[in-house]
N, C-alpha and C positions, 0 to 999 in steps of 0.2 A: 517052605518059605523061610527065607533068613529071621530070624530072630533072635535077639540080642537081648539076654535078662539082665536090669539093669538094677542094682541093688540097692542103690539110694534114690531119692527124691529127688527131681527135678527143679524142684523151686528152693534149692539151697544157694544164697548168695556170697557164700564164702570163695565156693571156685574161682567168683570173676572179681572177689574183692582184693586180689593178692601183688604187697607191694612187686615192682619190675626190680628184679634182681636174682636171688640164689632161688625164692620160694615156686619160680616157674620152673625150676629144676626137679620140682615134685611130681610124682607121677600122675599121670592120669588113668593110664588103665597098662595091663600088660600084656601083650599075644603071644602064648607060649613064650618063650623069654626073652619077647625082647618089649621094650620102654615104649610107651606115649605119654608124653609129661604132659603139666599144666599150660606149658607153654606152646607146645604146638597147636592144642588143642585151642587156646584162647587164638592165636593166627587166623587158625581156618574157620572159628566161629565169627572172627573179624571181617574174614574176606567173604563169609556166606551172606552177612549180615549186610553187608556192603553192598552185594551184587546183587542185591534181592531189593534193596533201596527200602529196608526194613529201616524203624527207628532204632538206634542200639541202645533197648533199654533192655532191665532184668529178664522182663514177660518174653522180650524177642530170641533171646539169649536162650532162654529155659526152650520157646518152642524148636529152636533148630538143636540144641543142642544133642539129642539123641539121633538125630538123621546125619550128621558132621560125626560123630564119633564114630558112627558105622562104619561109613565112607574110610576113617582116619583105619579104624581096627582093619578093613578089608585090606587095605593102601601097603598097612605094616606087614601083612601077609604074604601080598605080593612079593612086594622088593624084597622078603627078608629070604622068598625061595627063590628069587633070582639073583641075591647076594651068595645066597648058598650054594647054589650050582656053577658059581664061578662069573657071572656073565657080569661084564662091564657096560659101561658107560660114559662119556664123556661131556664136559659140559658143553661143547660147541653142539652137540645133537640137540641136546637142551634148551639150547637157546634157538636155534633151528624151528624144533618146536614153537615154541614161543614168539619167532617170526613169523609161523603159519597160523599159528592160533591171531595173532594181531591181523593179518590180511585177510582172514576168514570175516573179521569184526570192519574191517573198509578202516585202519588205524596201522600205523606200524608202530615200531617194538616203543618207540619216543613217547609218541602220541597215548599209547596204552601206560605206559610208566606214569606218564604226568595225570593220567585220570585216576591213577590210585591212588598216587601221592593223593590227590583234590578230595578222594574218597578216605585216606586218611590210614591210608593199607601198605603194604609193603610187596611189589610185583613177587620177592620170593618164596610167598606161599602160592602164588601159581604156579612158579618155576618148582618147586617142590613135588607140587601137585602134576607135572607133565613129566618130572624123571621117574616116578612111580608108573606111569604110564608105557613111557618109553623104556624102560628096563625090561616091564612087565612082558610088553608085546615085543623085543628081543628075549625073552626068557622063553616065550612060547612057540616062538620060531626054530630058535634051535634048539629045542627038543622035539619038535615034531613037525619038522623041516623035511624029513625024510617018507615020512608018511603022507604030506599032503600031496598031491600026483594031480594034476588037473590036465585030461588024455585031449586029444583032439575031435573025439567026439563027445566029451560032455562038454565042449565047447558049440559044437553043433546043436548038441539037445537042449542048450541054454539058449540059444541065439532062434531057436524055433520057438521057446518059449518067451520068450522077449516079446518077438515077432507077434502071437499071440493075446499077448497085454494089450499091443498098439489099439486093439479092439474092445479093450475095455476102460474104465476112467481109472488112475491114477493117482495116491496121497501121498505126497514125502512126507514124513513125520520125527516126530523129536518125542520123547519123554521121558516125564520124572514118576519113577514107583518110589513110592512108598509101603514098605510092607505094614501089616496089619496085628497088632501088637493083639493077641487072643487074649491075655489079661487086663486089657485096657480098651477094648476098642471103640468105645466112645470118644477118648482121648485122640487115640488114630487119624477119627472123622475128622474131630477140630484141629488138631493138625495139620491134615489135609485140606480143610477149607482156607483155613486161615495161609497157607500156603501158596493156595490159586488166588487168592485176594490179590496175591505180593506180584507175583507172576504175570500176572493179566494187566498190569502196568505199562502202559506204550513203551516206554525206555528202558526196561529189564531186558536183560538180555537173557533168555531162556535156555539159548544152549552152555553157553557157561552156567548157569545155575543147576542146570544139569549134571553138570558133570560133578558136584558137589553132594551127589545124591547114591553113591554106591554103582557096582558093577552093572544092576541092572538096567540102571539110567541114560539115558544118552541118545544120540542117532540112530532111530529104527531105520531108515532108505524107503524109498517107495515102496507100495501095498495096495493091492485090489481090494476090493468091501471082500472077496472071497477070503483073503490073505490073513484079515484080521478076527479078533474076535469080537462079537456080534455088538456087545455093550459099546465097543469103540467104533463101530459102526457105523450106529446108530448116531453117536455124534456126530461123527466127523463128514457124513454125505451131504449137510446143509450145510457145515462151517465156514468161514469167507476164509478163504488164506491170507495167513500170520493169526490167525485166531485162536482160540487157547480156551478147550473146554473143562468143565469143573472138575473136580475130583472124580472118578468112576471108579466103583467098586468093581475088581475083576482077580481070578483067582488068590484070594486071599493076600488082596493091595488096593491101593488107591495109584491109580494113574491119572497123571496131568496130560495131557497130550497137545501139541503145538502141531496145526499141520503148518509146516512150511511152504508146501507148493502143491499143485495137484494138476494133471494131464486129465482132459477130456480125453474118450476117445478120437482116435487121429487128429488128434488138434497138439499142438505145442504148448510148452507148459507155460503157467499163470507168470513165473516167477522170467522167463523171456521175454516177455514186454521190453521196449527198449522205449527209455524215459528219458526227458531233460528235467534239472532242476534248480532250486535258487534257495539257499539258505542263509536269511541273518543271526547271526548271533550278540546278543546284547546283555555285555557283563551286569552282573548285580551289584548293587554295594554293599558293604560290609553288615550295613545295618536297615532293614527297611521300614525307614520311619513313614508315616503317614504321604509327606511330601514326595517321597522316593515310588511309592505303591502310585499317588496319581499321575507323578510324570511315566510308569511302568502301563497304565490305564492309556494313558493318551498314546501313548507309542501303538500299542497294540492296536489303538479304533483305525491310525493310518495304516499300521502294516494290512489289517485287514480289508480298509478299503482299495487297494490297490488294483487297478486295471490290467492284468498281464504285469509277466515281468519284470519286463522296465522298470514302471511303477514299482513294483515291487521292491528291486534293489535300490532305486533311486532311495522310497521310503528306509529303507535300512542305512542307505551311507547319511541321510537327515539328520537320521537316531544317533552316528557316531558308533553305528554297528557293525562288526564284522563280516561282510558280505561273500560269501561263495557262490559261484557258477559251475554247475557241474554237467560237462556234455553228455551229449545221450547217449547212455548205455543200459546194460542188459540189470532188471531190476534184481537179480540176482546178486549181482556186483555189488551194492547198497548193504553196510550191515543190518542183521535182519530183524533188531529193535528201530530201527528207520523204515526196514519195510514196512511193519505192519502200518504206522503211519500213512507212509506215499501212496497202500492199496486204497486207504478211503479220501484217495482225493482227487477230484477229477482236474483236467488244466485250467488254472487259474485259479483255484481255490487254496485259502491260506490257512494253514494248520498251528494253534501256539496261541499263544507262549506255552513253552514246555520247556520244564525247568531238566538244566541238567547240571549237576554241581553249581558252581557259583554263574553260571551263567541262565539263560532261556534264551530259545531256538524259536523261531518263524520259518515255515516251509511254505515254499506254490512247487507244485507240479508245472514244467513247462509245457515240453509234448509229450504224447504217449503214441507207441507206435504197438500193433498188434504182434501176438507171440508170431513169431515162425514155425513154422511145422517143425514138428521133433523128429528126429536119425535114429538110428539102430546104433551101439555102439560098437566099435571094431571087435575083433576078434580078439586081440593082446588086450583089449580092456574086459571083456569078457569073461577071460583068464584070469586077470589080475582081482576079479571080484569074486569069482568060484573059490580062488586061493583065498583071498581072503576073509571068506564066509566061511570054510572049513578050519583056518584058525581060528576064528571067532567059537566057532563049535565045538573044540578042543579045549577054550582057554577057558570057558564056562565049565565046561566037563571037570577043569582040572584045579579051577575055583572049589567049585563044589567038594568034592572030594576034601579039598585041603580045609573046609570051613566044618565039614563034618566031623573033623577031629582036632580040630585047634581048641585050644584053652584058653581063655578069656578072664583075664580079673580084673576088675571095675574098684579103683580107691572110692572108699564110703569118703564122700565130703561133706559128710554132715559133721564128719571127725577132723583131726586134724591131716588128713591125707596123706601121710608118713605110709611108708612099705609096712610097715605093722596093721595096717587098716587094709589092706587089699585081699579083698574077699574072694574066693574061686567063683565062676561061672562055669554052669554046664559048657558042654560044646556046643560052638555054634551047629542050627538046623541047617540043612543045605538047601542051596534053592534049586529052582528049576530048570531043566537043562533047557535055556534060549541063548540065540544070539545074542550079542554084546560088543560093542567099541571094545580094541584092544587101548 
């Protein structure tokens, strides 16, 4: 398992007390030889803190802080061996990225900009965070572009296998490891607890949070109870979908795991429902004084009492609220901090206030229409996932390797964090050969 020995104290407040100028220029750690300053790293502890809907105080700061540096040290390994091996990048891929990541969220690239700004963040530590990605999974392509082969009959062996699931029930799932620090592992737990606290909030968005959590983290795709390992199991065959079970100890980590959707046998999946909906939205003010909180009270007892939608929006344009109508479509389509919401609500029932930035949301479910039966997917899609499961399996492979001899120095910031204070670390441990998001 990765492991990262870190040489100072965690609960040093010098790192994040540091004036904005030449002193973010100081280092934070170094990967074989190349720089993470103070300044990146306060970024990404900005944008963790942010998307977790953490408070940004010292405490919150100190607990992410060694799960962000990971992520950062892993990040710098990547890009710096696909810098080395020649391979480019452009910024319109990047931003390409970052249009898919916004449509994945039911937001485009505008929309997503203006909630960081409101969060108080800068989109270009996502953007940062998606060309390390996108390099990455171009670096891993053409090197071993040539060795992936996927013939026309492990296309058939898959498609019989497929065929085969239809018969059994189905989890999409998402999660975040955290490895299990053997010197500390009580810390680890509270770590990890205190992390699904954060997570398990309707309006976090978990697969971004995810992706802030190192190689191992991210998109696992659907899995039979066979597929998994048994502790993950065990949770997830009662879970409701969009649910989010605690911490589980499993090979020396704590997994958070988010099922996203799940297929009964022969039945189509949870996340196909095809829904209508009606959402108001009602700005805050600056400051909420007593008189603000009861006219916020009286809003909510109307929005709540409402009779179907009508009523519903009616109550919203009363408020001087921003009111959306959204036709019916596939609940999949709904970003998926909205889904977990719309699964517990049946038509007509109103969800809220739920604060999001300076505003609070009011939801009703209009109709709800049952899943459609789920297809087999094509053959070319088939393909395109065998491909790229065997990259995935290579790029892990070649992960590991690269962490089992990289060199790691960590600035003591209990000092003044000058290149004179940069202590060596062992090498990093390698983890374990699994799949992984390129």
């Amino acid at each position: 398992m990765f492991v990262l020995l870190v040489l100072f104290f965690l609960n040093c407040p010098s790192l994040y007390s540091e004036k904005v100028g030449t002193d973010h220029a100081r280092i934070a750690a170094v990967v074989n030889q190349y720089v993470i300053t103070v300044r990146e790293l306060k970024h990404r502890l900005d944008f963790a803190i942010a998307t977790l809907n953490m408070p940004n105080t010292q405490e919150s700061r100190n607990a992410m802080h060694l799960s962000v540096l990971q992520n950062l040290i892993i990040e710098k390994l990547q890009e710096s061996s696909a810098n080395e091996a020649g391979i480019k990048i452009s910024d319109s891929e990047v931003d390409q990225s970052l249009v898919n990541l916004a449509k994945e969220n039911g937001m485009t690239v505008e929309q997503l900009n203006d909630k960081f700004k409101a969060m108080g963040i800068t989109i270009k530590t996502l953007k940062d965070r998606l060309r390390a990605q996108v390099i990455w999974s171009r670096f891993i392509r053409a090197l071993y572009g040539k060795q992936v082969i996927v013939t026309d009959g492990d296309v058939i062996k898959e498609r019989e296998k497929i065929q085969r699931t239809f018969d059994a029930d189905q989890y999409e799932l998402i999660e975040i490891v955290l490895p299990i620090d053997s010197k500390n592992p009580a810390k680890s737990k509270q770590d990890a607890d205190r992390l699904y606290s954060q997570v398990r909030e309707p309006m976090t968005n978990f697969r971004m949070v995810a992706q802030q959590f190192g190689a191992q983290s991210g998109y696992v795709g659907w899995k039979t109870i066979r597929q998994m390992d048994e502790e993950i199991a065990k949770a997830i065959q009662n879970l409701p979908v969009g649910s989010i079970t605690m911490a589980i100890e499993v090979q020396n980590a704590y997994r958070i795991v988010k099922l996203v959707d799940k297929k009964l046998a022969g039945q189509g999946s949870f996340r196909s429902r095809k829904i209508s909906m009606s959402r108001v939205a009602i700005k805050l003010p600056a400051e909420m004084t007593d008189e603000n909180a009861a006219i916020l009270a009286n809003i909510t007892a109307h929005m709540k009492g409402a009779k179907g939608c009508s009523q519903f929006q009616q109550a919203g344009r009363d408020a001087n609220g921003h009111v959306e109508v959204s036709p019916e479509q596939s609940m999949s389509s709904f970003p998926e901090s909205l889904q977990v919401i719309l699964d517990n609500l049946s038509p007509g029932q109103v969800a809220g206030p739920l604060q999001d930035g300076s505003e609070v949301n009011f939801l009703m479910v209009c109709t709800v229409k049952n899943p459609a039966k789920d297809t087999l997917p094509s053959n070319a899609e088939i393909k395109e996932m065998l491909e790229q499961k065997e990259f995935q399996r290579q790029a892990m492979r070649l992960l590991n390797k690269l962490l089992s001899i990289a060199r790691v120095a960590i600035a003591d910031q209990a000092n003044s964090g000058k290149s004179s204070d940069i202590k060596q670390v062992k090498s990093l441990e390698p983890q374990p050969d699994s799949a992984s998001a390129l």
